[in-house]
Every structure is written in C-alpha cells, then in structure tokens.
PDB file of N, CA, C and O in Angstrom:
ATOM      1  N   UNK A   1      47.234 -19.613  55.708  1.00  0.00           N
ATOM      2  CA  UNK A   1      46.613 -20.445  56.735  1.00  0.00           C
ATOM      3  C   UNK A   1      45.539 -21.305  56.104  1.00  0.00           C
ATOM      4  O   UNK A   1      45.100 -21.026  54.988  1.00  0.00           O
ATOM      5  N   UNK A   2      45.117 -22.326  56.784  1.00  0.00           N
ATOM      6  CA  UNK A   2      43.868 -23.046  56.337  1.00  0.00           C
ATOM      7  C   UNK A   2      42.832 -22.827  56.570  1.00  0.00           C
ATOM      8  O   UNK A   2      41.922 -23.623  56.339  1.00  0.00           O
ATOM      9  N   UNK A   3      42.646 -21.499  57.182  1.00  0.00           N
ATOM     10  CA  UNK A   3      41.233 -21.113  57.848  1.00  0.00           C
ATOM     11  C   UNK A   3      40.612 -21.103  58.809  1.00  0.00           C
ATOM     12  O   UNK A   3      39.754 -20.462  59.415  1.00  0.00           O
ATOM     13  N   UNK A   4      41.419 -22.252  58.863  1.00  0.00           N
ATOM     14  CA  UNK A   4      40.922 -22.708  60.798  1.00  0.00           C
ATOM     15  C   UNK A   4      41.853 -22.004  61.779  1.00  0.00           C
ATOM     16  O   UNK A   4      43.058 -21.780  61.660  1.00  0.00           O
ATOM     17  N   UNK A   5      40.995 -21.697  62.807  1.00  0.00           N
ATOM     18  CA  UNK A   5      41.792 -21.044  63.819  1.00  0.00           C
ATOM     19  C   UNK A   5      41.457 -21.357  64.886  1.00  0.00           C
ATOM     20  O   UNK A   5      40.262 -21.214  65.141  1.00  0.00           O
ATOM     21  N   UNK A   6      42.575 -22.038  66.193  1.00  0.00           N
ATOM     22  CA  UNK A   6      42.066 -22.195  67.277  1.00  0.00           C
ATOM     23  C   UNK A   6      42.776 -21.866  68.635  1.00  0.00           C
ATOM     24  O   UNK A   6      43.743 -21.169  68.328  1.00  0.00           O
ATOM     25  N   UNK A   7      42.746 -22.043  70.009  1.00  0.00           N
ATOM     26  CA  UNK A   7      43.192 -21.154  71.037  1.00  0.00           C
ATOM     27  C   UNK A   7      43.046 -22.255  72.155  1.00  0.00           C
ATOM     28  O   UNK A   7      42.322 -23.245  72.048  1.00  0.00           O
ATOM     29  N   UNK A   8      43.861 -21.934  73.281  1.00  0.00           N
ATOM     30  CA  UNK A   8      44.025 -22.839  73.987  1.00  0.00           C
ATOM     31  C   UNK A   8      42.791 -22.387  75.164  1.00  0.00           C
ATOM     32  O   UNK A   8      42.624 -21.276  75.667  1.00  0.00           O
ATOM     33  N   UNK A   9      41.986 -23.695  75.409  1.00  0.00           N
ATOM     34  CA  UNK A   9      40.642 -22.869  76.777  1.00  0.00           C
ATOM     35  C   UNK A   9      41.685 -23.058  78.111  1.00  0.00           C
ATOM     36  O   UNK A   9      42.407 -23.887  78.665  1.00  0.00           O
ATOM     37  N   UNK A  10      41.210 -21.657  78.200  1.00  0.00           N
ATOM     38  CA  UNK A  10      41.992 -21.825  79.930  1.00  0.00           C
ATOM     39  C   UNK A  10      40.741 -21.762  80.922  1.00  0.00           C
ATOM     40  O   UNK A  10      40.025 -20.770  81.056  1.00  0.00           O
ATOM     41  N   UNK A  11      40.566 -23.170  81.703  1.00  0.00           N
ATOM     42  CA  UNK A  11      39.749 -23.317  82.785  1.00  0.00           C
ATOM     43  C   UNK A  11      40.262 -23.449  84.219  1.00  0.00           C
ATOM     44  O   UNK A  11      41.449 -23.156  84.359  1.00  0.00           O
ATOM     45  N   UNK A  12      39.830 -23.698  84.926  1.00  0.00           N
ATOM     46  CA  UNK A  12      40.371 -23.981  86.410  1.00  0.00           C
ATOM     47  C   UNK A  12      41.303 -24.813  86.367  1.00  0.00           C
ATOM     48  O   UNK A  12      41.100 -25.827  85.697  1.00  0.00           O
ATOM     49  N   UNK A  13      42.726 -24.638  87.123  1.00  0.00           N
ATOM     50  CA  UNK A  13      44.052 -25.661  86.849  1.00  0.00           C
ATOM     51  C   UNK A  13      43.948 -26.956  86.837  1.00  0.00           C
ATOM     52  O   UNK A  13      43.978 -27.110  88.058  1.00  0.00           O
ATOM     53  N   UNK A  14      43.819 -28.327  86.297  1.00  0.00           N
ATOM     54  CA  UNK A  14      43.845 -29.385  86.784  1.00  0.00           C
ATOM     55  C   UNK A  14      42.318 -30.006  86.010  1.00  0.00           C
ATOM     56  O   UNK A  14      42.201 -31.075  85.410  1.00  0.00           O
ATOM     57  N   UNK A  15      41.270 -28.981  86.246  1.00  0.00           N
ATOM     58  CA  UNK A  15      40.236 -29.012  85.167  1.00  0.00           C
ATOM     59  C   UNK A  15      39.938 -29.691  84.377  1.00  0.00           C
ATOM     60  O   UNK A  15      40.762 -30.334  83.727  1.00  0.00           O
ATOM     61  N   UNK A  16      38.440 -29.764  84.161  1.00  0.00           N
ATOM     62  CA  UNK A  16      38.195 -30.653  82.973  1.00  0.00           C
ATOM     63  C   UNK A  16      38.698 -29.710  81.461  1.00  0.00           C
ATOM     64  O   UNK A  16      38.894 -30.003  80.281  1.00  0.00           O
ATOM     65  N   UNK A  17      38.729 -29.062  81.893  1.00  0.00           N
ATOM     66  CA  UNK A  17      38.722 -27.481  80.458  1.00  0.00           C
ATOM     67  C   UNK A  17      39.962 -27.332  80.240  1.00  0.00           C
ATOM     68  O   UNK A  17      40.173 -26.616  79.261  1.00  0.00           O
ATOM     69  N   UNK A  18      41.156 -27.834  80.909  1.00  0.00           N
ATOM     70  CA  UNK A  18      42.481 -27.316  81.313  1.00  0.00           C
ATOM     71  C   UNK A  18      42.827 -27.603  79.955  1.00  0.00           C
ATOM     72  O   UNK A  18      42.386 -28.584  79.357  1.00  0.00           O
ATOM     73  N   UNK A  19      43.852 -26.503  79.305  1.00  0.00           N
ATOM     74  CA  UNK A  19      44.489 -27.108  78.238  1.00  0.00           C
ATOM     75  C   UNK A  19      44.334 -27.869  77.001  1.00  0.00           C
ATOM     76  O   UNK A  19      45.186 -28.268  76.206  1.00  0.00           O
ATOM     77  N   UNK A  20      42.578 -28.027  77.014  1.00  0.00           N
ATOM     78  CA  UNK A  20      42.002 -28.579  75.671  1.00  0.00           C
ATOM     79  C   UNK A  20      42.060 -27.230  75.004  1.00  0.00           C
ATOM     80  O   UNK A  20      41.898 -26.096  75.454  1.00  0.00           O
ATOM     81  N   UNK A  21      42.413 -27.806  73.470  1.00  0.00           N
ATOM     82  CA  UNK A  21      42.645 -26.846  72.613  1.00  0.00           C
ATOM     83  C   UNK A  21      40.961 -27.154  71.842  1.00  0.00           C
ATOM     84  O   UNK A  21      40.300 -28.143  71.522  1.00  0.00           O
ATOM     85  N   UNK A  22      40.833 -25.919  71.808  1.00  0.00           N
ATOM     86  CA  UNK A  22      39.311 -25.872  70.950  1.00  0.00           C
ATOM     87  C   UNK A  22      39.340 -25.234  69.393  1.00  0.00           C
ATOM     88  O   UNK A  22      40.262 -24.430  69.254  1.00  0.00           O
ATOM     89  N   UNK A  23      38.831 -25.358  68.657  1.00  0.00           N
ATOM     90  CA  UNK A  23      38.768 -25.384  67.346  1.00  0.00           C
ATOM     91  C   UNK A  23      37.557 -24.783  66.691  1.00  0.00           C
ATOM     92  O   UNK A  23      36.424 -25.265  66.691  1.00  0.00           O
ATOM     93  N   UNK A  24      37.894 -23.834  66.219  1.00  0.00           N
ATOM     94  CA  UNK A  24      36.806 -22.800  65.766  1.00  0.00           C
ATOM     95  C   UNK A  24      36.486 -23.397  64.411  1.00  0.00           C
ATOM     96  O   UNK A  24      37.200 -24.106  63.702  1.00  0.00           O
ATOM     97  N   UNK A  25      35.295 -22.967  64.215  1.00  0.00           N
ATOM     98  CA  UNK A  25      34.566 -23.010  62.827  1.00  0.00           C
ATOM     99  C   UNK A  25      35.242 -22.653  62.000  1.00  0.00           C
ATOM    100  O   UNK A  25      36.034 -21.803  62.409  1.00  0.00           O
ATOM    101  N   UNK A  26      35.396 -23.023  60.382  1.00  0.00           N
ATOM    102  CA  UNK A  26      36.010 -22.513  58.977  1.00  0.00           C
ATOM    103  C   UNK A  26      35.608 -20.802  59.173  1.00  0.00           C
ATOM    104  O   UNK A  26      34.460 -20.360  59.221  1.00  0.00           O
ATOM    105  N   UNK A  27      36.267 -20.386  59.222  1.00  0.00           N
ATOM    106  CA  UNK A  27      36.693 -18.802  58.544  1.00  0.00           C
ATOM    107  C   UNK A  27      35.753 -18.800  56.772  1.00  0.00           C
ATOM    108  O   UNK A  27      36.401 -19.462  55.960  1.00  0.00           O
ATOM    109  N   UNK A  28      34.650 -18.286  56.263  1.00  0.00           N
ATOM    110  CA  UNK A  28      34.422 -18.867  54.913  1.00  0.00           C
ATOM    111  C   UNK A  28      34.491 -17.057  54.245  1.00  0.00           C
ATOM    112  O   UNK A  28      34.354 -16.101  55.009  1.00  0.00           O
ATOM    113  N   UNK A  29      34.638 -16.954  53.294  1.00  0.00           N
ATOM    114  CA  UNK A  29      34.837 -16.281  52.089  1.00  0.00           C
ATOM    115  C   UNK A  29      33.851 -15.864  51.355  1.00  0.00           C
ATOM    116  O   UNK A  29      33.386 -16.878  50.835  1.00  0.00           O
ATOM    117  N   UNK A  30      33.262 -14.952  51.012  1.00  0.00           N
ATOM    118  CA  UNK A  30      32.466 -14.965  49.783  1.00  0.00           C
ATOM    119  C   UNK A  30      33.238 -13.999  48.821  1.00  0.00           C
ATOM    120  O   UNK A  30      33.432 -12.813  49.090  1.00  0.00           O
ATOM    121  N   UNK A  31      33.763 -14.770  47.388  1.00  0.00           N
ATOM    122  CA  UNK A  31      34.516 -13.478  46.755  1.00  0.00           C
ATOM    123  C   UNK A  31      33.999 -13.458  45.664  1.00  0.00           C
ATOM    124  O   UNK A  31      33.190 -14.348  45.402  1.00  0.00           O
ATOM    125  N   UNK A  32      34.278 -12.516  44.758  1.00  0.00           N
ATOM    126  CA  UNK A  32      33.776 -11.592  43.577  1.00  0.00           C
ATOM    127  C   UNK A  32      34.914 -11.635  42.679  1.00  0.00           C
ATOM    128  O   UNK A  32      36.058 -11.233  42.886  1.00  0.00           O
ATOM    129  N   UNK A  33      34.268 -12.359  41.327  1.00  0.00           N
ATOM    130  CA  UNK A  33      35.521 -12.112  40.538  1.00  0.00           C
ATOM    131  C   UNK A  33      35.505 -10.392  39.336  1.00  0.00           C
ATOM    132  O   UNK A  33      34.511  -9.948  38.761  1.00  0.00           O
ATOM    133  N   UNK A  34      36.403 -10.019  39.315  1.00  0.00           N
ATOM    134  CA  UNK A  34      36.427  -8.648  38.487  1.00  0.00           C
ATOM    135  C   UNK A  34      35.830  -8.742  37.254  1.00  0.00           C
ATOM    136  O   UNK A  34      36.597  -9.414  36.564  1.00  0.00           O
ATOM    137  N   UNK A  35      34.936  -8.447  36.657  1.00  0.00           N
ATOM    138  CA  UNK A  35      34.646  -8.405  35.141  1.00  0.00           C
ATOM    139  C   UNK A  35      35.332  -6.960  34.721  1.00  0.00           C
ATOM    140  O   UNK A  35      35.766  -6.060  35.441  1.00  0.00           O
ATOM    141  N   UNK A  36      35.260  -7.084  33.215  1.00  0.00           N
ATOM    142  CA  UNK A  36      35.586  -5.506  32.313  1.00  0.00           C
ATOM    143  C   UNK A  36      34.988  -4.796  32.753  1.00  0.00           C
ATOM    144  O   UNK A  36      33.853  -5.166  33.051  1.00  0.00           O
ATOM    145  N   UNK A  37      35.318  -3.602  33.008  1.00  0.00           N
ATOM    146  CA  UNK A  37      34.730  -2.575  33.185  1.00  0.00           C
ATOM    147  C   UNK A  37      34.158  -1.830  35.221  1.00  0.00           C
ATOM    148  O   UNK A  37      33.850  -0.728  35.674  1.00  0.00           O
ATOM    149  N   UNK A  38      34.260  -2.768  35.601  1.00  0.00           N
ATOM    150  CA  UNK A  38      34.188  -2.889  37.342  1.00  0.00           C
ATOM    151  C   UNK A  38      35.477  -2.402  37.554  1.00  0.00           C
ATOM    152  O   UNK A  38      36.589  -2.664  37.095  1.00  0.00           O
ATOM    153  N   UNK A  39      34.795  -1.219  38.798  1.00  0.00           N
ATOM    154  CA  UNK A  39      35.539  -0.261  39.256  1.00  0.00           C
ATOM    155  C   UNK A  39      35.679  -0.775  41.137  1.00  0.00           C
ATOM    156  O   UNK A  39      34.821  -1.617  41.399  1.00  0.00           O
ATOM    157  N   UNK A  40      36.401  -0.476  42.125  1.00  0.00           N
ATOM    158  CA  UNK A  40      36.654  -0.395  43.503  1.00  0.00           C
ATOM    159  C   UNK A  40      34.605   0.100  43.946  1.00  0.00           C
ATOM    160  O   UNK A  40      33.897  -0.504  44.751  1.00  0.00           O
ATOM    161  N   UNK A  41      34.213   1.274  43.122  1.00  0.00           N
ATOM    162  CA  UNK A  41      32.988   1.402  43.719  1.00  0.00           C
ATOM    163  C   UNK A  41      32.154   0.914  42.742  1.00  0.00           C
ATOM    164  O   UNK A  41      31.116   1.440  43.144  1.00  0.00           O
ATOM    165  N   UNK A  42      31.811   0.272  41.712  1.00  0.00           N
ATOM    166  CA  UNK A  42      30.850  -0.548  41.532  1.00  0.00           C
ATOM    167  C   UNK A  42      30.898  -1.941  42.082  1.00  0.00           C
ATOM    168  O   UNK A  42      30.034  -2.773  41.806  1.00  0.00           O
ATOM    169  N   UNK A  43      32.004  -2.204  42.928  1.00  0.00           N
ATOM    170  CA  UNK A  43      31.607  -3.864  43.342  1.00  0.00           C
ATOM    171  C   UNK A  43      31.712  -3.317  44.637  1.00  0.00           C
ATOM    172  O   UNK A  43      30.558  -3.574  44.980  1.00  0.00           O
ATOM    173  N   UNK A  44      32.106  -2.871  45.426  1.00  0.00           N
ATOM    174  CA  UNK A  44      31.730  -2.336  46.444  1.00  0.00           C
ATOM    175  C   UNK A  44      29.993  -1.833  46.904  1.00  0.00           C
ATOM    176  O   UNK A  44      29.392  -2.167  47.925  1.00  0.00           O
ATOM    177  N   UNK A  45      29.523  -1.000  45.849  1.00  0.00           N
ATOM    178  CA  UNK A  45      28.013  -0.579  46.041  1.00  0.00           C
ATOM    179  C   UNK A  45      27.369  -2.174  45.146  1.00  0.00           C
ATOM    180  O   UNK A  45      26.518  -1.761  44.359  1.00  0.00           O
ATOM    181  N   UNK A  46      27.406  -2.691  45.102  1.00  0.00           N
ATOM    182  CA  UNK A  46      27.126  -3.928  44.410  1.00  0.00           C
ATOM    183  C   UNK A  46      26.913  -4.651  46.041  1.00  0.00           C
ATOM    184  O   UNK A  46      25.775  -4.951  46.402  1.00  0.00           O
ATOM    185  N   UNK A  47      27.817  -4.829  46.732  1.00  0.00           N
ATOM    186  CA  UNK A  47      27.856  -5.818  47.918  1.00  0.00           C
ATOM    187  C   UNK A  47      27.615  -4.988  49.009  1.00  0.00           C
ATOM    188  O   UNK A  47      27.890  -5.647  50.012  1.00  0.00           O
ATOM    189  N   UNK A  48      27.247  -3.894  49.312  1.00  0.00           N
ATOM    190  CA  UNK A  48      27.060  -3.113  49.990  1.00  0.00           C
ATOM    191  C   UNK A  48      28.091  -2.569  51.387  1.00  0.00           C
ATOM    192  O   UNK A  48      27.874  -2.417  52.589  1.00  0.00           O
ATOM    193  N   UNK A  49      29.315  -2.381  50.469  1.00  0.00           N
ATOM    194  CA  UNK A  49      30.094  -1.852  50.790  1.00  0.00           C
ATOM    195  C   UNK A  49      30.841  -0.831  51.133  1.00  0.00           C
ATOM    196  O   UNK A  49      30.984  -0.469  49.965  1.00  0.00           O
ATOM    197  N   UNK A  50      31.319  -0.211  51.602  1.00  0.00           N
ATOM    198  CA  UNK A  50      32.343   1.252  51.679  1.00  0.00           C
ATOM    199  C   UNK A  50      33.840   0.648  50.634  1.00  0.00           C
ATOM    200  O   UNK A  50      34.447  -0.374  50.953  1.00  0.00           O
ATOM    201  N   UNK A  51      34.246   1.537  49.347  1.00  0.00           N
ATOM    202  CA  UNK A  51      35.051   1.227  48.847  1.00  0.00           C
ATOM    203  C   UNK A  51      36.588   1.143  49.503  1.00  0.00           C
ATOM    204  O   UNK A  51      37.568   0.422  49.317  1.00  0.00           O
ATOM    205  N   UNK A  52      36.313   2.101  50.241  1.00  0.00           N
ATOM    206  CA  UNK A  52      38.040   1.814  51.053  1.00  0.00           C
ATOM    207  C   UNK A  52      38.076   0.407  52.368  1.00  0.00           C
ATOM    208  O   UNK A  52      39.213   0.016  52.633  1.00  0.00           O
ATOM    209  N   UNK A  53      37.041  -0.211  53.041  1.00  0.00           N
ATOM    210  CA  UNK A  53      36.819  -1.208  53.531  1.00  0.00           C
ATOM    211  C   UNK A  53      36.940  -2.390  52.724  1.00  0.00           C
ATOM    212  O   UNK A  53      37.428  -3.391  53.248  1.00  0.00           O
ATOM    213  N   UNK A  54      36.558  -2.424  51.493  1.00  0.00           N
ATOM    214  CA  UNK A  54      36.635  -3.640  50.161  1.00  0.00           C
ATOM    215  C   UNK A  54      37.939  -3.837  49.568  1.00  0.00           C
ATOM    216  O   UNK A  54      38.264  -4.910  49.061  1.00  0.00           O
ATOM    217  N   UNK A  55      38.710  -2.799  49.621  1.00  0.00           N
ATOM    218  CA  UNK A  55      39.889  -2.866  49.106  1.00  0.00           C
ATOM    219  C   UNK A  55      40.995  -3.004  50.518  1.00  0.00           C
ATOM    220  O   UNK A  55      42.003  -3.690  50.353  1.00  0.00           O
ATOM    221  N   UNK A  56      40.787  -2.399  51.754  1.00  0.00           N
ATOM    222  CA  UNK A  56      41.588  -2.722  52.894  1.00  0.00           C
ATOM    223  C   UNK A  56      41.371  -4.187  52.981  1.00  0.00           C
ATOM    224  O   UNK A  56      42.326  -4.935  52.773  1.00  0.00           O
ATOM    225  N   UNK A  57      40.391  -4.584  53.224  1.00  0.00           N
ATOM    226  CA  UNK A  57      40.289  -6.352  53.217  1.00  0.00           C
ATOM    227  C   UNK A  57      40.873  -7.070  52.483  1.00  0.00           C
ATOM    228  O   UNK A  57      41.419  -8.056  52.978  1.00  0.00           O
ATOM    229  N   UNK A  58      40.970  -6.827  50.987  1.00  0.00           N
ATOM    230  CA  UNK A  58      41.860  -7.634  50.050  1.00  0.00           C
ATOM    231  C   UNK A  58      43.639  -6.949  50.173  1.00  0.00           C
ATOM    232  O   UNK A  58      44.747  -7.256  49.734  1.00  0.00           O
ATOM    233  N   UNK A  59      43.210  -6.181  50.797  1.00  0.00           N
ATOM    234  CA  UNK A  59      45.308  -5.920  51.288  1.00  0.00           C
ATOM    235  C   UNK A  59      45.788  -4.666  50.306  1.00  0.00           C
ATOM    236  O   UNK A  59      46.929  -4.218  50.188  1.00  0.00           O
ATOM    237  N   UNK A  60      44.795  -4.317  49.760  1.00  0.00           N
ATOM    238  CA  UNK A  60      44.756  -3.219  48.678  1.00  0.00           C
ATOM    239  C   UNK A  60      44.403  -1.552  48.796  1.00  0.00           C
ATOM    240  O   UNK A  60      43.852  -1.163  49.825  1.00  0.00           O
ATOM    241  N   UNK A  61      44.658  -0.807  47.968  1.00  0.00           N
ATOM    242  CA  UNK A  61      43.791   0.674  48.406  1.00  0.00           C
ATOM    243  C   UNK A  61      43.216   1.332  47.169  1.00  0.00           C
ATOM    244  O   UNK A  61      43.820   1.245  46.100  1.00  0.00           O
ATOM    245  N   UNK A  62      42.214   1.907  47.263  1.00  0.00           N
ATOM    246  CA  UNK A  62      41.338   2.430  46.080  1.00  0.00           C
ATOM    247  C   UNK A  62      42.059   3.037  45.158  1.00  0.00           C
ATOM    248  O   UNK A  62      41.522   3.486  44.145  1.00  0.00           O
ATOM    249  N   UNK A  63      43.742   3.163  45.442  1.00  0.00           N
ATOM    250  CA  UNK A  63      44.611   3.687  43.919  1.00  0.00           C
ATOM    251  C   UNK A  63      45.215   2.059  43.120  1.00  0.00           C
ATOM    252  O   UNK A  63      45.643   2.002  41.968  1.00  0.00           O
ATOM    253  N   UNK A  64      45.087   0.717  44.191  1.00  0.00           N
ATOM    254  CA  UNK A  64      45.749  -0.366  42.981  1.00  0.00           C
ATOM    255  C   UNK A  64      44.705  -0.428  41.897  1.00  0.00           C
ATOM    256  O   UNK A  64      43.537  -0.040  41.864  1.00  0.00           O
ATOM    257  N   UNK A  65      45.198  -0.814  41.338  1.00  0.00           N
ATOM    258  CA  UNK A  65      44.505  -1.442  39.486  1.00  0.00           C
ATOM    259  C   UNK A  65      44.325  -2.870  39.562  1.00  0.00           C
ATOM    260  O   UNK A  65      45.178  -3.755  39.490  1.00  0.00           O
ATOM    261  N   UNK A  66      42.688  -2.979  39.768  1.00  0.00           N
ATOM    262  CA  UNK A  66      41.722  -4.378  39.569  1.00  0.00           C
ATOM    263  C   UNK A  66      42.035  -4.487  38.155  1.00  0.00           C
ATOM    264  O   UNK A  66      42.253  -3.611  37.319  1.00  0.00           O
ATOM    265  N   UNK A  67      42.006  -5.983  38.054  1.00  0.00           N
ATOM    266  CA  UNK A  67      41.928  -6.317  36.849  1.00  0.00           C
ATOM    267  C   UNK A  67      40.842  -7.538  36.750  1.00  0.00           C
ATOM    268  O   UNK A  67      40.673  -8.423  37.589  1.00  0.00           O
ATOM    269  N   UNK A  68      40.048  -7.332  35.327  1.00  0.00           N
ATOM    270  CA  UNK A  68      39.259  -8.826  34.701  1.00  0.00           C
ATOM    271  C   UNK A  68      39.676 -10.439  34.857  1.00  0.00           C
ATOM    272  O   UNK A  68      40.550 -10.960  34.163  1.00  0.00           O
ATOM    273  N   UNK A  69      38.825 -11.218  35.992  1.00  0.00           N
ATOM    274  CA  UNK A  69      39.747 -12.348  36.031  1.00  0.00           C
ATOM    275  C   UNK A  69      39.988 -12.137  38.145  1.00  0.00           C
ATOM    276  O   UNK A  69      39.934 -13.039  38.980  1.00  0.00           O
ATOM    277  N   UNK A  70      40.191 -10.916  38.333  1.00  0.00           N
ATOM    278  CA  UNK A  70      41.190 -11.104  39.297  1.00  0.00           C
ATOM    279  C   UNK A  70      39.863 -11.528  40.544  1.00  0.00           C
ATOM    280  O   UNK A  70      38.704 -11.327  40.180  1.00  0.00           O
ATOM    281  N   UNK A  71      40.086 -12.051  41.844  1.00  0.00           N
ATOM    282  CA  UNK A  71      39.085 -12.780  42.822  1.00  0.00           C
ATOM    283  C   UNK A  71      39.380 -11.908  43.711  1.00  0.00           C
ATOM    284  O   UNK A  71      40.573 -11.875  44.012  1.00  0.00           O
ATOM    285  N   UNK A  72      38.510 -10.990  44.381  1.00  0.00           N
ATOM    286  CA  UNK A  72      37.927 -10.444  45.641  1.00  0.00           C
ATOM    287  C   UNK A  72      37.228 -10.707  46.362  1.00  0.00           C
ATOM    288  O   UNK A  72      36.050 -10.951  46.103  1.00  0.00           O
ATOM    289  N   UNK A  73      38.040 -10.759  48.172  1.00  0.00           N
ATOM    290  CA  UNK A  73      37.188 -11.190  49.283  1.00  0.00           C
ATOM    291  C   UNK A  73      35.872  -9.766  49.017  1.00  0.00           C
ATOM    292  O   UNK A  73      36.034  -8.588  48.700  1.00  0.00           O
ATOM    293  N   UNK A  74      34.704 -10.510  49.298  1.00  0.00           N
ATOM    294  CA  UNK A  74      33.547  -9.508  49.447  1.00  0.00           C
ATOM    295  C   UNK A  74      33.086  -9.462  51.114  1.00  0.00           C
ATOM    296  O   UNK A  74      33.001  -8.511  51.890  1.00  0.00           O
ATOM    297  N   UNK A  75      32.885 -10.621  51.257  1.00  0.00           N
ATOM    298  CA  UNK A  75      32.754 -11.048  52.900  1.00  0.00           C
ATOM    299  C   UNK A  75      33.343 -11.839  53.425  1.00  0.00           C
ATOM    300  O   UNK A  75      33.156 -12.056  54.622  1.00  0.00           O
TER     301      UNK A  75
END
C-alpha cells in the first residue's frame, strides 16, 4: 500500500457529508536498521519494546534470524 488510508464518511442521506471520501494522514514508520551483533532483545529494549511485539509487527517471531543490513519497523 502507499500508506494512505481512507473510508467512506457516512452522514445524513443526501447530506453535505454523504459519500465524501476522507483521507487520512500518512501512516509514518520509524525503522531500525540491524547492525552485527543485535539481537530481537537488544533493539527491542533499545526502543522500548516487548521483543515478541517488535518482531509480530515486522511479520516475524523471536525464532527468525535478523540479519546486518536488514530494516525494522520500530514504530
């Protein structure tokens, strides 16, 4: 997706509100790239995290293998 996400306003039928589609703010990211040696709980206690919440967010679980290089959503 592009980030953006938006929903149709449902107001009174006929309405000024009727059927305008509204448009939410950018969705934004803050991510973390892996250095050597960074583990699931040092970048986790780094961002003040729970390690199984840091790794559910990136689509992952505290048994995949981070690697140096690789980009993690933090927030």
């Amino acid at each position: 997706s592009n980030g953006l996400y938006g929903f149709i306003k449902l107001g009174v039928t006929n309405g000024p509100a009727y059927g305008k589609r509204v448009t939410g703010q950018l969705v934004s990211h803050t991510y973390y790239t892996v250095k050597y040696g960074d583990s699931w709980w040092t970048i986790a206690q780094r961002n003040g995290l729970n390690m199984t919440t840091l790794a559910s967010q990136n689509g992952k679980t505290i048994y995949t293998t981070i690697y140096p290089g690789q980009r993690l959503v933090v927030r």
